[in-house]
N, C-alpha and C positions, 0 to 999 in steps of 0.2 A: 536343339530343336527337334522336336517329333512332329511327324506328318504320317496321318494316313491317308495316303491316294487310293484306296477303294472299299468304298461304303456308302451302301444302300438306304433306304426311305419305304413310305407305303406307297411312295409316287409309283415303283414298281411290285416289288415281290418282298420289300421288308415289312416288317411291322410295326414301326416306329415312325411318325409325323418329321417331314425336314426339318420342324422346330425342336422338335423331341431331340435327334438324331444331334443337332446343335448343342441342344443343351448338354448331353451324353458326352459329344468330344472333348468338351471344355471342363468339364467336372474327371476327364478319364487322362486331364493332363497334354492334351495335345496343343500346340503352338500352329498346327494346318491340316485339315480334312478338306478332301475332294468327296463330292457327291456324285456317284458315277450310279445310276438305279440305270436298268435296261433299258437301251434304246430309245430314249426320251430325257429331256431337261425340263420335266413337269416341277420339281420340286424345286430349282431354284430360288426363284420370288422368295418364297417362306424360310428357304433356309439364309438369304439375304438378309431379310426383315427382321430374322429371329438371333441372329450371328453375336455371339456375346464381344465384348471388348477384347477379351484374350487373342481371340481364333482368327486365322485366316482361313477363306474360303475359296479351292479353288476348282470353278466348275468343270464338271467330267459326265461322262456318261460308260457305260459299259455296252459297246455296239456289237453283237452278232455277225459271226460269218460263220461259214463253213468251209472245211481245208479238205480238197480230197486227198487220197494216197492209197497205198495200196490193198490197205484190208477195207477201203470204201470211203465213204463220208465220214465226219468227225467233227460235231460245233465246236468253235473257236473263240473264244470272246477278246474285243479289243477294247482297250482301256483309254478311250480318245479325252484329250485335253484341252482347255482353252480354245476351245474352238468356235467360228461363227455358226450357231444352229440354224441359221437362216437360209443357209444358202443352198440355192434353191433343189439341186440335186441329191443332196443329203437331206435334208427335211423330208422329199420328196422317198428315199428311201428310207428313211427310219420311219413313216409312216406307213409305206407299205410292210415291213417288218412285223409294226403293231396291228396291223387290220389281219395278218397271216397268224399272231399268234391267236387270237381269238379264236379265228378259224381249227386252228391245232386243237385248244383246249377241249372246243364242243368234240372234235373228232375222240380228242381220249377218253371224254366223260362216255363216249357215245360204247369206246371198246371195255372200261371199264365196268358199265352196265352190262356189258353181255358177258361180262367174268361174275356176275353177280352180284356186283358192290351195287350197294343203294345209295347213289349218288346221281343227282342232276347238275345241269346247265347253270340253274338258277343260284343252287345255293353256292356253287365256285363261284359265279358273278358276284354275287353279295356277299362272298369271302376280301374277294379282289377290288367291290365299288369301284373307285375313280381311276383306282393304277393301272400299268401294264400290267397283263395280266401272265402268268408265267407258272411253270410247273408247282410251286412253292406252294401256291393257293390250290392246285389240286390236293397237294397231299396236305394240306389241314381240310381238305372235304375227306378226304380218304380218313383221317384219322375221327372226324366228324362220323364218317358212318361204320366206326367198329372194325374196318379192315383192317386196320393196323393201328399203333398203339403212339408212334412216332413217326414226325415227318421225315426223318431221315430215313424210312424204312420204306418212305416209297419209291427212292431213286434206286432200286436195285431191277435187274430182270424179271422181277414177278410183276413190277408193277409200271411205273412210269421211267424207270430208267435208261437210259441211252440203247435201244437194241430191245428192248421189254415190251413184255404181252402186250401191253396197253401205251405204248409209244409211238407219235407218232413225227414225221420229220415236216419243217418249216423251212420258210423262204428264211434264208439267209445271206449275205453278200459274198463273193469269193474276197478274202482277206486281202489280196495285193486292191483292189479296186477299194476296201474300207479307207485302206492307209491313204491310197491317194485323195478320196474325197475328203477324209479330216485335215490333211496336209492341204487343199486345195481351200478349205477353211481358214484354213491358220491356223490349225491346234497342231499337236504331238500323236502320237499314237505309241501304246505299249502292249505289249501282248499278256495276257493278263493266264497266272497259275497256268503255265503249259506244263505241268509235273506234278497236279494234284489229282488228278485222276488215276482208278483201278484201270483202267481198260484201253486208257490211250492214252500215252503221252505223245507232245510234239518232240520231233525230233531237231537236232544238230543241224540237217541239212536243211529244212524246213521250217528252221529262224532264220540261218544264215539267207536262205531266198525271202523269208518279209524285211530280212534288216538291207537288204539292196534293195526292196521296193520302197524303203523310207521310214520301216519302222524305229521310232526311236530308244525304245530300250525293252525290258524284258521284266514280268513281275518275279523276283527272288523270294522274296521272304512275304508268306503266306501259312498261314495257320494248316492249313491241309497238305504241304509242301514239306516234305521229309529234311533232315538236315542232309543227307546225301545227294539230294538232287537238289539244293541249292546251291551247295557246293559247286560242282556240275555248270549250273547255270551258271554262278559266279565266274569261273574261265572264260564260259563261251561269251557270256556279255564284254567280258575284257577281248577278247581276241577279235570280236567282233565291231565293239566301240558301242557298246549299246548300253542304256544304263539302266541299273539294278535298283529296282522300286521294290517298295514296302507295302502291303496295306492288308488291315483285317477282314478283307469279304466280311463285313458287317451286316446280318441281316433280321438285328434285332432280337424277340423274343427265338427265333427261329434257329440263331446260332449262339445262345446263351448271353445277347449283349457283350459279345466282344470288343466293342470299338475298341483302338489303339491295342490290343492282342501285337500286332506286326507293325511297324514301321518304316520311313525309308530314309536311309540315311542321310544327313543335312546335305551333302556334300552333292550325291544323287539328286537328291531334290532342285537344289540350286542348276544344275547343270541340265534338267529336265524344263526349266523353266525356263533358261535363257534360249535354248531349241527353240520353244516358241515364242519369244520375246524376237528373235530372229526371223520369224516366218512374215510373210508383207502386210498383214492385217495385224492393229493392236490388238492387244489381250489385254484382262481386265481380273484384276485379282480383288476379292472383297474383306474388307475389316471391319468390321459390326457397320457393315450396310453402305460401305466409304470405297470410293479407291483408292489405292496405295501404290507406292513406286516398286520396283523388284528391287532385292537386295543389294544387285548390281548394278542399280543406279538406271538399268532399261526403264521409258516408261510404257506404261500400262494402260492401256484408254478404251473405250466401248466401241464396237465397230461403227 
């Protein structure tokens, strides 16, 4: 069985339609994709509607927080599952999240204009139309007006990168308060690539304190994730009881159409599932637009 638990849509910062994004899984060999686009479950519906016979579908989002420590602030992203998006405290914060990042964008287009670039408000928005709108659609403006040549060149300190001239910081949740609202949901929560980054990684102590707030496992195996530090990870998730997910941060044209790049182990997977098969609210897994029971016989039902 291959599953990729994270991967994006244009609902957010991908470039690809949750139908497109469907069709991509099932043609790249996958048996289960999670759709986790930022802070929002916009794309569902379509990727429901559009779910081939193969695929399972299981819904995710990738939620924002920020972790302090001691060289400062540090975004952190968590990888919530199965979860009820209704309820009322979390909808209510993943919408402020979304009306904050807006806010963010105009503020970088705003620092980026006075670095020079010839870029507006407008043409990020009509990069971005309907999605959450996110760094990713800056830098296809950036690459749009000549500053650079690659999106990937705008996440460094010159330009929009974490700490960079034209960076700017957003409301984010403290991580121990995300896990409890998706736990208080009835999803899971995984902490998503804490070892793919230059400039920060999460540390040792600092899973160990979200995996006592409730988190349930740790992303391992990530395309941007060195074999050394997954390594690494692989102990700490064991020592810790946390489990080790797979998935290709898929974000279309953007990261070369990697889907299914990473995956996560059948075994993980199953054991990720019955966590929230456990929690007091049903879950609901989808198969070309149906529900289906969990492998272990839990069932599965719409809140």
């Amino acid at each position: 069985m291959r599953a990729d638990l994270h991967v994006h849509s244009d609902a957010s910062d991908g470039t690809d339609s949750p139908a497109e994004v469907m069709r991509r899984a099932a043609a790249a060999g996958l048996d289960v994709v999670a759709l986790t686009d930022h802070d929002t479950v916009a794309g569902h519906p379509q990727a429901r509607q559009a779910l081939p016979d193969t695929l399972t579908l299981v819904p995710g989002m990738e939620l924002s927080s920020r972790l302090d420590g001691p060289s400062g602030q540090h975004s952190l992203h968590l990888l919530a599952y199965l979860f009820d998006p209704g309820l009322p405290e979390l909808a209510e914060q993943t919408q402020r999240i979304r009306d904050d990042r807006v806010l963010r964008a105009r503020a970088m287009v705003a620092r980026l204009a006075g670095l020079g670039v010839d870029i507006t408000w407008d043409q990020v928005a009509a990069i971005a139309g309907t999605a959450v709108v996110g760094r990713p659609h800056l830098a296809r403006a950036l690459v749009d007006s000549g500053a650079i040549t690659e999106p990937s060149q705008a996440f460094s300190r010159d330009w929009i990168g974490e700490g960079g001239r034209a960076y700017v910081d957003r409301y984010a949740l403290d991580p121990v308060r995300a896990i409890g609202l998706v736990r208080a949901a009835g999803g899971v929560a995984v902490l998503a690539h804490p070892r793919a980054g230059r400039d920060f990684h999460v540390t040792d102590d600092q899973i160990a304190m979200l995996a006592a707030a409730g988190l349930a496992g740790v992303e391992v195996f990530h395309p941007d994730q060195p074999e050394s530090q997954r390594a690494a990870l692989l102990a700490l998730a064991r020592d810790l009881g946390l489990v080790a997910t797979g998935g290709s941060d898929d974000h279309g044209g953007l990261t070369g159409h990697r889907i299914g790049a990473q995956t996560t182990p059948a075994e993980a997977y199953e054991r990720l599932i019955s966590q929230a098969a456990d929690r007091p609210l049903c879950r609901v897994l989808f198969s070309n637009g149906h529900h289906i029971a969990a492998r272990q016989g839990r069932p599965y039902c719409l809140p």
